[in-house]
C-alpha positions as CSV (number, residue, x, y, z in Angstrom):
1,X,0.1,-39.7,-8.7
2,X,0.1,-40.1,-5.2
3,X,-2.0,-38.0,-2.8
4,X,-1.9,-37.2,1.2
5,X,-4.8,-35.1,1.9
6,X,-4.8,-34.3,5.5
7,X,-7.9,-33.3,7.9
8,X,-7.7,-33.7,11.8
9,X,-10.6,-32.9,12.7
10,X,-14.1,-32.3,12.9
11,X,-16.7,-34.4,12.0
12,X,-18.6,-32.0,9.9
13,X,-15.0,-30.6,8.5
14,X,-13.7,-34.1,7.8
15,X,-17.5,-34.3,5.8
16,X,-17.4,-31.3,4.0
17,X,-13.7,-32.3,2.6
18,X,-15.4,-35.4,0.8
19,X,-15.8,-32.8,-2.5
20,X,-12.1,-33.2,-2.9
21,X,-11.3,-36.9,-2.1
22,X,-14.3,-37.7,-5.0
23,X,-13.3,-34.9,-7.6
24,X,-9.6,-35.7,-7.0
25,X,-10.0,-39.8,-7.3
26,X,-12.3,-39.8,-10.5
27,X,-10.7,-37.2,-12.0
28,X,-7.5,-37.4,-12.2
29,X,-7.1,-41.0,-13.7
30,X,-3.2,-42.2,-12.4
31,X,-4.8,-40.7,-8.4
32,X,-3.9,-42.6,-5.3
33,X,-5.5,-40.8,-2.5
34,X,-4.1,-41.3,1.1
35,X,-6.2,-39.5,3.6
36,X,-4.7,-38.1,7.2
37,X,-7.3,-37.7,10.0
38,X,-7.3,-38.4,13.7
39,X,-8.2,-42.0,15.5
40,X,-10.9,-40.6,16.7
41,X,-12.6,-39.3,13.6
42,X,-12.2,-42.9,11.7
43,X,-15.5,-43.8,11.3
44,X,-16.2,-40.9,9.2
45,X,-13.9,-42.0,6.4
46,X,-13.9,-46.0,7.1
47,X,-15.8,-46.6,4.5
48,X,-15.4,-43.9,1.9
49,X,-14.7,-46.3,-1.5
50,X,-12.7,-43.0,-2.9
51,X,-9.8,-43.2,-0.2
52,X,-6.8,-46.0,-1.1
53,X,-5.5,-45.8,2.4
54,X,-6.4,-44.2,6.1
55,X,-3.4,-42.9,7.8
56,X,-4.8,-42.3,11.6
57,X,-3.1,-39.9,14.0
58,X,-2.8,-41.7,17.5
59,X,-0.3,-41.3,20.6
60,X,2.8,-42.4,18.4
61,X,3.7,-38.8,15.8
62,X,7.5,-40.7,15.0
63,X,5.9,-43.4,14.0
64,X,3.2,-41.8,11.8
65,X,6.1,-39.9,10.5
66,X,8.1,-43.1,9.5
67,X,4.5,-44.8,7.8
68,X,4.2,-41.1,5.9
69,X,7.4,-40.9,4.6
70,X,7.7,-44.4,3.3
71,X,4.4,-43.9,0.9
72,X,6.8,-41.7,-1.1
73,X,3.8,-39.2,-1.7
74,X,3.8,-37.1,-4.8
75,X,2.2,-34.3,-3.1
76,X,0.2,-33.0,0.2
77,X,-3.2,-31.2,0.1
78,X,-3.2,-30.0,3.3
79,X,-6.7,-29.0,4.2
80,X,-6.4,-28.0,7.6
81,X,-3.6,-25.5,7.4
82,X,-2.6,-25.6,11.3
83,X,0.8,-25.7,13.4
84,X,0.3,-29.6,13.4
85,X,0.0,-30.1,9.4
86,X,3.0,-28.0,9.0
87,X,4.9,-30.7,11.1
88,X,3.6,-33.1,9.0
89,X,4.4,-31.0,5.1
90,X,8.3,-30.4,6.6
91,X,8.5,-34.0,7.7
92,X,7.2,-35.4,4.3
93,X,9.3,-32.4,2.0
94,X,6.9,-32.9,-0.4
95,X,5.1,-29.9,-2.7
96,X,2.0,-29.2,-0.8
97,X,-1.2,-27.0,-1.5
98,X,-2.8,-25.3,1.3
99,X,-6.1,-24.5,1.8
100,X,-7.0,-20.8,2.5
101,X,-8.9,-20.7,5.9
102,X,-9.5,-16.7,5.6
103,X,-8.3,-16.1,9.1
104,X,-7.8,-12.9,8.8
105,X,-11.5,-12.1,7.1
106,X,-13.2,-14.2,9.9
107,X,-11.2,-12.1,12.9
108,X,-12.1,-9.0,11.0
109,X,-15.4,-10.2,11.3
110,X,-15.1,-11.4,14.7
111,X,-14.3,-8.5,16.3
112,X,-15.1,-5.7,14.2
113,X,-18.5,-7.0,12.1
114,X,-16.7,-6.1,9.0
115,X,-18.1,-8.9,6.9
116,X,-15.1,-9.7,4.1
117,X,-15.9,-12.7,3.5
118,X,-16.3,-14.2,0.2
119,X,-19.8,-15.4,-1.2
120,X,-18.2,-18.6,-1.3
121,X,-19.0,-22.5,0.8
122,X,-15.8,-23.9,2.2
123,X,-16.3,-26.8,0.1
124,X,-15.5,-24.8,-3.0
125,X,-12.8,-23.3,-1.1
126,X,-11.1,-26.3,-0.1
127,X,-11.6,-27.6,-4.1
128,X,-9.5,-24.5,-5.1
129,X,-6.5,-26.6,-3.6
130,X,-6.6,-29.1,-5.9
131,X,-7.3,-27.3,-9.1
132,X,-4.2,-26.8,-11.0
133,X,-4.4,-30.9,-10.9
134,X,-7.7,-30.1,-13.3
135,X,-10.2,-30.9,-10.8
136,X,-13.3,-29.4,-10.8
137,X,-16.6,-29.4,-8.8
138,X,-18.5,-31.9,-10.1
139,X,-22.1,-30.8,-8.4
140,X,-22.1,-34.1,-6.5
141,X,-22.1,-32.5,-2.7
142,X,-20.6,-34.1,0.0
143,X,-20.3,-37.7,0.7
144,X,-21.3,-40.2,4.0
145,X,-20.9,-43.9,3.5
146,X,-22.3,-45.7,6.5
147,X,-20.3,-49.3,6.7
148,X,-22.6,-52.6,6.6
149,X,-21.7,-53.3,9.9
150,X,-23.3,-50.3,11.1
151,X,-26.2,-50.4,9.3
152,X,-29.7,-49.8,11.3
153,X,-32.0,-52.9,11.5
154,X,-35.5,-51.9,11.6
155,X,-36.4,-53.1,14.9
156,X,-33.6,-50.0,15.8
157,X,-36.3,-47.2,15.9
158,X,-39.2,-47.6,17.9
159,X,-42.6,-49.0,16.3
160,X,-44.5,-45.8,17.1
161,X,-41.3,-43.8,15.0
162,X,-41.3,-46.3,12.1
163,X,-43.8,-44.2,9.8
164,X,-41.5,-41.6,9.5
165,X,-39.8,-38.9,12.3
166,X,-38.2,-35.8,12.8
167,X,-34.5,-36.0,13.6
168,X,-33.9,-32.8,16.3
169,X,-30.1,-32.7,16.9
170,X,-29.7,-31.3,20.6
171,X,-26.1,-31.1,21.2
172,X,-23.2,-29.2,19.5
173,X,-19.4,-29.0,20.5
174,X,-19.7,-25.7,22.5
175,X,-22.7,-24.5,24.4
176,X,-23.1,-21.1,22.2
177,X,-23.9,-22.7,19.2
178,X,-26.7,-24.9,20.6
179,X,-30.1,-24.1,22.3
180,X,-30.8,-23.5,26.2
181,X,-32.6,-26.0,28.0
182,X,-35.6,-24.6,28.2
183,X,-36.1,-23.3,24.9
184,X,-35.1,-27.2,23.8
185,X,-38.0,-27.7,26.2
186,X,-40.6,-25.8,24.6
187,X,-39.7,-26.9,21.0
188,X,-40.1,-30.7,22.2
189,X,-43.5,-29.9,23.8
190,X,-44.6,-28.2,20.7
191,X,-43.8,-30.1,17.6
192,X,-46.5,-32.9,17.5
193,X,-44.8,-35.3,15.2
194,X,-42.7,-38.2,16.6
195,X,-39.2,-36.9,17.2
196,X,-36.3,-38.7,17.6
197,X,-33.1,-36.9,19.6
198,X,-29.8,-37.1,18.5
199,X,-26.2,-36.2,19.9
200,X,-23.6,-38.4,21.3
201,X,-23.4,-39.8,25.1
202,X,-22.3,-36.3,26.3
203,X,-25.8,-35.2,25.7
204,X,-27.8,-38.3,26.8
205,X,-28.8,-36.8,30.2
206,X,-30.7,-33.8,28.7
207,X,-31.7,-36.0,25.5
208,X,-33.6,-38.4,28.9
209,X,-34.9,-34.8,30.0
210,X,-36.3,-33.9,27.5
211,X,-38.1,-37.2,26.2
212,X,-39.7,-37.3,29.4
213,X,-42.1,-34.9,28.2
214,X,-44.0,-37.4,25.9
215,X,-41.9,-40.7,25.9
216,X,-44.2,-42.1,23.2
217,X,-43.7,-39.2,20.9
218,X,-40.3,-38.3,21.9
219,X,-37.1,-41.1,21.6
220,X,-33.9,-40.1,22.7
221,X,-31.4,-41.5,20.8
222,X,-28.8,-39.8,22.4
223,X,-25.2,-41.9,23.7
224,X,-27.4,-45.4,21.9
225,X,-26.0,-45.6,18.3
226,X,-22.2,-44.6,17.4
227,X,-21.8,-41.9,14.7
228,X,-22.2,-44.2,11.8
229,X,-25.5,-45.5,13.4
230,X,-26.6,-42.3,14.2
231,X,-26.0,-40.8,10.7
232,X,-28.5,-43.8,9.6
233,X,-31.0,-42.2,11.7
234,X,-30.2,-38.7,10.1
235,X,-30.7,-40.7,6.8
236,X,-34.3,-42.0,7.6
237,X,-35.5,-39.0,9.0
238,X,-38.2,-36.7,7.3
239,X,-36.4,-33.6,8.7
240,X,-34.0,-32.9,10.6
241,X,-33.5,-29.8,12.7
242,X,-30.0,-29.1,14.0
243,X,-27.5,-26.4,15.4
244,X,-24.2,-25.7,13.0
245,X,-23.0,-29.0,13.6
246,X,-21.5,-32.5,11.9
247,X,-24.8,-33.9,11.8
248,X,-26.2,-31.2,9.7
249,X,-23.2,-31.6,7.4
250,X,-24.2,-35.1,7.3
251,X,-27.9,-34.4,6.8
252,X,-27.2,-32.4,3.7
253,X,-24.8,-35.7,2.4
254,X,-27.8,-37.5,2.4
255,X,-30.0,-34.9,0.5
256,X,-32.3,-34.8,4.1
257,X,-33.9,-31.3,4.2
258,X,-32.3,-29.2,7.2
259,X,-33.5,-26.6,9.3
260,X,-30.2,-25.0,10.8
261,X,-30.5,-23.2,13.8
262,X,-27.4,-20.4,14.4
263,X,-26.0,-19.1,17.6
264,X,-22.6,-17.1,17.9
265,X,-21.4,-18.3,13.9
266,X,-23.0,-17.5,10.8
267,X,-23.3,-18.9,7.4
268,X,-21.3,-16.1,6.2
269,X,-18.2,-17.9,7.0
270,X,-19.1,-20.4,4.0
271,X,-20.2,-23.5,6.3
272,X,-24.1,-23.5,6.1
273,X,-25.6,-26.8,4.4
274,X,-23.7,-28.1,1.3
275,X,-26.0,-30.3,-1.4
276,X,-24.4,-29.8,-4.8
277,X,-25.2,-28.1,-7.7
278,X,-27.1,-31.3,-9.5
279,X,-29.0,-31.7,-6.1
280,X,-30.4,-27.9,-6.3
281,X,-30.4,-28.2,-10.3
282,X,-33.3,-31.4,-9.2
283,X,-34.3,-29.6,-6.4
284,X,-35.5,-26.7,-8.1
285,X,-36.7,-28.5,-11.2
286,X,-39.1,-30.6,-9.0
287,X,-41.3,-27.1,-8.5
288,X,-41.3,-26.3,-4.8
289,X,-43.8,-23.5,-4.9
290,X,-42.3,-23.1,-1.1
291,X,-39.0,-23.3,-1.4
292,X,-36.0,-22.7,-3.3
293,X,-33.5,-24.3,-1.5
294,X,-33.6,-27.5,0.6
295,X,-32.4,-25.9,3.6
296,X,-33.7,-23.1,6.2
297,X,-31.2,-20.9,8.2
298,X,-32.8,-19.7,11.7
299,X,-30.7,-16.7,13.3
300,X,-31.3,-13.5,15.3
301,X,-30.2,-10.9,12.9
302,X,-29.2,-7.9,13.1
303,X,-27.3,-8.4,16.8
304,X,-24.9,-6.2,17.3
305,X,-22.3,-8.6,18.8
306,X,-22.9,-11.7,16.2
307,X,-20.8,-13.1,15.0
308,X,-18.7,-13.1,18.5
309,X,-16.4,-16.5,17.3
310,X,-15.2,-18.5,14.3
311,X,-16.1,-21.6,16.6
312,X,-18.0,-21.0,20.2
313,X,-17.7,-20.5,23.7
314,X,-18.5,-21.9,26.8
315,X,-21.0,-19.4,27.4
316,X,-21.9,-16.1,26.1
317,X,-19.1,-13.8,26.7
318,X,-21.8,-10.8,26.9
319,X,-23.7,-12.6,29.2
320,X,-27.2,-12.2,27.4
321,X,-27.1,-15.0,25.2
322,X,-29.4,-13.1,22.9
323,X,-28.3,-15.1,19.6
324,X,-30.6,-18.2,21.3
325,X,-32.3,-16.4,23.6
326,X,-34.0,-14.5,21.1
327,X,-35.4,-17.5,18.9
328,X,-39.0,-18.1,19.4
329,X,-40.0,-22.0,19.3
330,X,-43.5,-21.2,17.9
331,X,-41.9,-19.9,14.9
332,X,-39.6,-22.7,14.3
333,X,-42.4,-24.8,14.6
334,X,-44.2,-22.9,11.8
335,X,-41.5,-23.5,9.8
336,X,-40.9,-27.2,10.6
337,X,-44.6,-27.9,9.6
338,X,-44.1,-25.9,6.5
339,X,-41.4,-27.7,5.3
340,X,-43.1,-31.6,6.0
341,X,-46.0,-29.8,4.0
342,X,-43.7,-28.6,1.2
């Protein structure tokens, strides 16, 4: 049987589809699995030993349409469920299964804090599409493979980082879900432990900011390594403390604890770290007197106008920005400290 499964886009959605590309290739034994993605997201899958073939969305959609269509698919697991992967489901006229994005839970939620959402991660939701092929989630969480070519050589990370570092993500796709300047600021100047500062080129200038405080202690890593290379640094790290981002998706792929900090999204709309049922079963068998989970959520709860978006903003549409505003640095540094302890 031959498989399209289709994701556009984001890094940390593309990751958290990985459930289904695994479950669907090793179980269903005659499975050819096509994945659909766009150019710019390639590196996430490149090297993901359970995809047969990377179809990659560029400037030419006739084209892609003509490749598609002469793959003869069996069916379409359309994970993405958007304008542009109904295109693409009436051009191929192939049976499809959809994945149920809940859009009418997350506006009721949105707009009227009327939480109806179901106690249930995305990843398992996305899994639901493919079960009446027999798959099942095999506890395995979510996969990264990092290519050989973008493997990190150890003179990568600075000598005064190579006993071991805390990975600090500082950027995110839209400014509500990540942390002001200055409270960035105070966290830096208050975790002693080398950090090392991750986010792509867009966030280099405050990553230079920011490292400035202690150079030796502080490395920003920010616009130096591509995503591959950056997700190796995720992969070293002792901890790493991100906003609701791909790199924390990522982080959780490689079994890294996470502290997660949360602006205008939640959890509840089934996206917080992913690590697999066999990865808790360990987890939890290993005897954390601590912790029960390998992953901290840090919000501002109750607030009366969170969630305020399925995705973000600019800026805060109240103005207050109380959902970052309100997080105190000290106390994340508690818990950072706890969990290197633990």
């Amino acid at each position: 049987m031959k498989f399209l499964i289709i994701r556009f886009s984001s890094i940390g959605d593309i990751v958290l589809t990985t459930p289904v590309v695994r479950c669907l290739k090793k179980q269903v034994v005659t499975a050819e699995v096509h994945y659909l993605t766009k150019a710019s997201f390639r590196s996430v899958l490149e090297a993901n030993s359970y995809i047969d073939k990377l179809h990659l969305l560029e400037d030419d959609w006739d084209g892609l349409m003509e490749e598609l269509r002469r793959e003869d698919f069996d069916y379409v697991i359309d994970l993405h469920h958007n304008v542009r992967t109904l295109k693409v489901k009436k051009a191929l006229g192939k049976k499809s299964f959809s994945f149920n994005k809940l859009n009418v839970e997350k506006w009721l939620y949105t707009n009227f804090k009327w939480n109806r959402m179901p106690d249930e991660h995305i990843v398992d939701r996305c899994l639901a599409t493919v079960s009446s092929f027999g798959v099942r989630n095999d506890g395995a969480g979510l996969d990264y493979f990092i290519p050989k070519k973008d493997e990190l050589k150890p003179e990568d990370i600075p000598m005064s980082h190579q006993a071991g570092y805390i990975g600090l993500v500082i950027g995110a796709a839209l400014a509500t879900k990540k942390l002001p300047f200055h409270k960035l600021k105070e966290l830096c100047t208050l975790i002693e432990h080398p950090l090392v500062l991750l986010g792509g080129p867009e966030d280099a200038a405050v990553g230079e900011q920011l490292a400035a405080i202690d150079p030796v202690r502080i490395y920003n890593a920010c616009g130096k390594f591509n995503l591959n290379e950056s997700a190796g640094l995720v992969k070293q790290a002792k901890l790493i403390v991100t906003h609701d981002t791909g790199l924390m998706h990522i982080a959780a792929a490689f079994g890294r604890p996470v502290i997660s900090v949360w602006g205008n999204t939640v959890p509840e709309f089934g996206m917080y770290p992913y690590y697999g049922g066999n990865y808790l079963s360990n987890y939890k068998q290993m005897g954390s007197v601590t912790f029960s989970r390998p992953y901290d959520v840090v919000e501002i709860r109750p607030l009366y106008c969170r969630p305020c978006s399925k995705i973000g903003y600019k800026k805060c549409p109240k103005g207050h920005f109380k959902c970052m505003e309100l997080i105190d640095p000290r106390q994340l540094v508690e818990d950072i400290y706890k969990r290197l302890k633990g």
